[in-house]
Structure formats: C-alpha cells, structure tokens
N, C-alpha and C positions, 0 to 999 in steps of 0.2 A: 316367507319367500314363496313365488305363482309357482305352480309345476310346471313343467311344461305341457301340453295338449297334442297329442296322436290323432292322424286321420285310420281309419280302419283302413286295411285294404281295401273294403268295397269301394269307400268314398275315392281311393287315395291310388285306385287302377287304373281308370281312363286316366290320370294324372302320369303316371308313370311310361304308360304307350306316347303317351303327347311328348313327352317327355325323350323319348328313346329316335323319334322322330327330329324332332326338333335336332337333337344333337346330327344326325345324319346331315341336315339340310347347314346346321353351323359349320361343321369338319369341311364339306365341298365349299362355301362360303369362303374359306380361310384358303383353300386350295387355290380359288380362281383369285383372291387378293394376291399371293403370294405370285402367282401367274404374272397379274398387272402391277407389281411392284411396287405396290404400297407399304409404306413406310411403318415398321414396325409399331410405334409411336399411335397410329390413326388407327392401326389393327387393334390396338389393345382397347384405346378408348371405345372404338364399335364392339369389342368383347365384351367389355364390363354393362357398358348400356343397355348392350344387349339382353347379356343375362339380369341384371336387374329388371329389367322390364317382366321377365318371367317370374321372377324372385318375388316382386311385389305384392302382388296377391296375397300369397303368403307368411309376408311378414319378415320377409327378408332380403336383408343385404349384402351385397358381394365387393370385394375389393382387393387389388394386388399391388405389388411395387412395382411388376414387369411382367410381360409375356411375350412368346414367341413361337414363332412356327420351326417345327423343327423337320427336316425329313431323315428317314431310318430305313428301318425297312419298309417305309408308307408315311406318307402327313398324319402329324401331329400336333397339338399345343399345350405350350408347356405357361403354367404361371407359377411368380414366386410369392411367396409372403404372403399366401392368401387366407383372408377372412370374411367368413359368414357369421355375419351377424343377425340377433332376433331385434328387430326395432323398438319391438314393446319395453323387453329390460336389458338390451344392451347385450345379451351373453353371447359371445362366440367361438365358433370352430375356427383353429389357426391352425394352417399348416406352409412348413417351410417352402414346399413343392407340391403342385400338383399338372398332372400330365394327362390330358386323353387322347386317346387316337382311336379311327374307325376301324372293324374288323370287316373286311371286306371280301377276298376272295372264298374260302369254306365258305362263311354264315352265306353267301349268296346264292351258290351251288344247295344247299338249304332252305332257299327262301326265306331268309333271317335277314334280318338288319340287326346290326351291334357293335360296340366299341369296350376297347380296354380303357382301365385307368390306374391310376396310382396316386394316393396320397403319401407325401412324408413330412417327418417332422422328429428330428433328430433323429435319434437311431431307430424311430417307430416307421414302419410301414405298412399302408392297407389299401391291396392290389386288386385286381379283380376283372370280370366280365362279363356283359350284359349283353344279350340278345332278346329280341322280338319277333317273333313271326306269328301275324292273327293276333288275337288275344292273350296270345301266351308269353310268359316273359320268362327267360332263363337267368341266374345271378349265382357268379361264383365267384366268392370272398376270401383270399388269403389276410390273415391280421398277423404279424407280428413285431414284437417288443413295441407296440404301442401303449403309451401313459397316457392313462383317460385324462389327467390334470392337464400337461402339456398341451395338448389337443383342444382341451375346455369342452369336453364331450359328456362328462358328467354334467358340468352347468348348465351346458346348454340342451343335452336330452332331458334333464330330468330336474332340472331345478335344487341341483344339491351342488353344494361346493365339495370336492374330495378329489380321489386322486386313487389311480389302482394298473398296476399291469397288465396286459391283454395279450394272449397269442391263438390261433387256431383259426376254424376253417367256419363256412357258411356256405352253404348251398342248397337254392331253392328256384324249385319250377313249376308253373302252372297259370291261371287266369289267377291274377291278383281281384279281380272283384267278384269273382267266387273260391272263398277259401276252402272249401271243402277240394277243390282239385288241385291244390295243391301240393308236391315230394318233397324231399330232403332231408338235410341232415344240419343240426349246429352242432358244433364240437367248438368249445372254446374250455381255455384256464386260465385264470385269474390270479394274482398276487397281489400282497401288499394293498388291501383295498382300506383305505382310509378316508372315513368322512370329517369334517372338519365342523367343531363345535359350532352351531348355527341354530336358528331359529326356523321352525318348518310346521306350518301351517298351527301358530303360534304358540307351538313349544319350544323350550329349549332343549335341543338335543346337544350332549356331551358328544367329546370326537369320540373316534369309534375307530378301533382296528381291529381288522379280520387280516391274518393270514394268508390264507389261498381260499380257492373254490372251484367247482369242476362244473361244468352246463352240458349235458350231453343230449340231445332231444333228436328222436328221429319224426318225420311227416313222412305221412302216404296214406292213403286207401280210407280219407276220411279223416283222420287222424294224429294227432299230435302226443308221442309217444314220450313222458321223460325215463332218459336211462339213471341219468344220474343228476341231479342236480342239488348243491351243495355247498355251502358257505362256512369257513371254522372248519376247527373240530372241538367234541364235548370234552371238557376234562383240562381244556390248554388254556393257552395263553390270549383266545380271540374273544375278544367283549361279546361279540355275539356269533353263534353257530347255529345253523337248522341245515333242514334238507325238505325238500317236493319230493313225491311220488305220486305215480298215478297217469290219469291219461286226457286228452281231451277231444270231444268229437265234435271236429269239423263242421260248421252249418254254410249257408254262403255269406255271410257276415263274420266276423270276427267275433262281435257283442254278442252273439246270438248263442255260439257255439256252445256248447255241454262242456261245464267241470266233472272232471270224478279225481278229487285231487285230496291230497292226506299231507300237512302241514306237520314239521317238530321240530321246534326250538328253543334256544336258551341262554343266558347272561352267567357271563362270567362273575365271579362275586364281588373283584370291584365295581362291576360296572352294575352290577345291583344298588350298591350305594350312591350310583347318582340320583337326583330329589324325581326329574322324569320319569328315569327310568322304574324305579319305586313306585313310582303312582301307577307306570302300567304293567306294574309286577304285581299288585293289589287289583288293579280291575277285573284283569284277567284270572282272577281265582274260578271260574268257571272251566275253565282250559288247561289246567296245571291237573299234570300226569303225576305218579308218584314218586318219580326222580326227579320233583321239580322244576321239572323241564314241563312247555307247553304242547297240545296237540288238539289240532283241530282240523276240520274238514272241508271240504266247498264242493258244493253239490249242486246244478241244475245250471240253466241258460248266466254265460257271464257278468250280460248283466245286470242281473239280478242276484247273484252268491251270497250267502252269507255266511261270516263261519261257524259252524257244529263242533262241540266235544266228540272228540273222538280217542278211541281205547289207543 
C-alpha cells in the first residue's frame, strides 16, 4: 500500500496564504451571485469547478450532492455529501456537511483576512478558524467525537486502513514557511484506534488494537515541546504501547529541524506471536531494554535520524 506524501510547511506556505485568499475572493463571489439570482443549481457547478481547478495540481478531487448559500449572521456556503478524493489511489475524505463563511468584521479592524468552517459527519465534528494577515497565518481547531474510519482520514492521510476516535483542540500561529516562528498547543485523545490487517510497504501487518492515547505538544520560542505523547498502556490489553519524550528545535524547514527525542515500546504477547511481528521483535534485539520492551533514540537534523539504543 503508497503512503501518503506531506508538503513541509516551507513548501506548503505560500500554498496556504494563496489559499486563505482565494476563499475571500470565492465567499464575495457567491455574495454578488446570490445578489443576481442565480440559480442555485449554476452556483454549485461554478463551486465545484471552481475548486477543482485549484485541487488539481495537487492531486485532487472534490465533489457534493448539493450546495447553497445560506445567510445568518453573514454569507455563507454550505455543501452536503462531500468528497475529496486522491486521483492516484482513489482514497477519500467524506463528510456529510461542510460550511464556510468569511470572518469579516474584528479580523478587519486587525488587518486579517479569515473565515470559519465546519466539517461533520455523523456525530463527528471538526470546527474552526483561519486568519491571515502578511505572512502569518492563525488556525484554531475544535475536533470532536470524530471517527478517523468514517471520515477515511486514516486512508487517506496516511495510507493505512483503520479506524480510531478523536476529540481535542489544535492551535497554531506564525509564517508557515519558516517553522521555527511558529506558537501553539496540540491537545488531542484518542480511542479505540484500530488498524486493520493489511499489507504495508510489503509486510503483512496483523489488525492491531490500541485502547487510547494522549498527544499533548506545546510550540513556541523555537520549539516543539512533547508533554505527553502516548499510545496503550504496558501490562494491558493493547497489541501495541510506547510513548515520545523529548523536544524538537525549530529550523525554517520542517526536514531541517533538530530531534532530541527518546522512543519506548512494546507488544503485547499475543501480538508477539504474529509471524511479522516476530521478525521485528528479532531484529530489533539491538534496542530491547531489560523488560523487553524497546528503546531508542533520534538525534540530529530530521532528515537525516536514525535510531540509537538508548538506556
């Protein structure tokens, strides 16, 4: 099965300004339609085209049942049933609803440009806000009871079939193409994360269930700090359990920036018994701690790491 492929921030900055733009100039677009009363029908197909045109580049496509302009407390548009799909292998992001609208008066009085939005998709939802002003981009993420299966956000970020809970928060500000300036905080929890027996870059991997997991990381002052990040726990019932500690300093790339990161993990004992997992519970004898469990290290520019024994 292909991974999927990440643009760095650097690459993937002026992407996002263009980006934050573009929707300003769509949202008045749909305003003055709305004005000359055009038929809902002719708005939608100019929406989809439209965004496909931008999509393409990249590798993707967009598609809904319906859309519509809604007014509230401001214009907005709402589509239903929509999906982003990857063209290469088909996988996509579905969601029942999605809605954006521009943020207009504050972010103006700030010299911002920005808009809200909202995905759902059954009882999952993931809300949020986006501003720009210069090169700096502001982004604040509410996630919850989102099912990465339902969604197809595992398949399609990361090239793995599975299926996992999600709730918590995300917020980050700064020049996305120099990461070293950028703040924040991720705070998210996990449950129920389930990989589904598959083939992955040509092993077989047995299904896999983990319990919960905790991601706590703060950014600032260079820095990418974890508090807690954590998958399982040792001694239960989760095929697999580790935890990260450590920190990582900021370069203006992504690739570039400095590990100082301290890896420990481990397999539960049936899941030792699978034929995989076995081979890489053997290879790995370099890295096995005295509780059997593994530990290792990453050290220097990301990308370049490799992992070290560590006590």
């Amino acid at each position: 099965m292909e991974a999927a492929t990440f643009e760095t921030p650097a690459e993937s900055g002026g992407g996002i300004l263009r980006w934050l733009g573009f929707a300003s100039l769509f949202i008045s677009l749909l305003l003055v339609f709305t004005i000359m009363k055009i038929p809902q029908a002719k708005v939608q197909g100019w929406v989809v085209g439209t965004l496909n045109q931008q999509l393409a580049p990249a590798g993707l496509q967009l598609s809904a049942d319906e859309g519509k302009i809604g007014f509230g407390l401001g214009v907005s548009y709402e589509m239903a049933n929509v999906r982003l799909t990857k063209t290469a292998n088909q996988k996509s992001l579905k969601f029942a609803r999605l809605e954006v609208a521009p943020s207009i008066l504050i972010p103006l009085l700030q010299g911002k440009v920005g808009a809200t939005f909202r995905l759902e998709e059954g009882s999952g939802v993931i809300a949020g806000d986006l501003y720009k002003k210069g090169d700096d981009v502001e982004a604040s993420i509410a996630i919850d009871g989102v099912n990465l299966g339902k969604m197809g956000i595992l398949p399609f970020a990361a090239g793995v079939d599975g299926t996992a809970d999600i709730r918590g928060t995300i917020e980050i500000a700064g020049n996305p193409a120099q990461v070293s300036s950028l703040a924040g905080k991720i705070d998210l929890a996990i449950a129920k994360l389930t990989i589904d027996g598959q083939k992955i870059a040509g092993f077989d991997i047995p299904r896999t269930s983990i319990s919960d997991g905790i991601v706590n990381i703060g950014i600032g002052g260079g820095k990418a700090t974890i508090t807690t990040l954590r998958l399982g726990k040792p001694g239960g019932t989760d095929d697999l359990n580790g935890t990260v500690t450590g920190d990582i300093k900021l370069n203006r790339s992504l690739d570039a920036s400095e590990l100082n990161l301290k890896a420990k993990f481990g397999f539960s004992e049936r899941y030792r018994q699978e034929k995989t997992i076995s081979l890489v519970d053997s290879l790995m004898g370099g890295f096995k701690a005295p509780d059997g469990n593994f530990s290792m290290a990453f050290q220097g520019p990301m990308y370049g790491a490799q992992p070290m024994p560590s006590p």
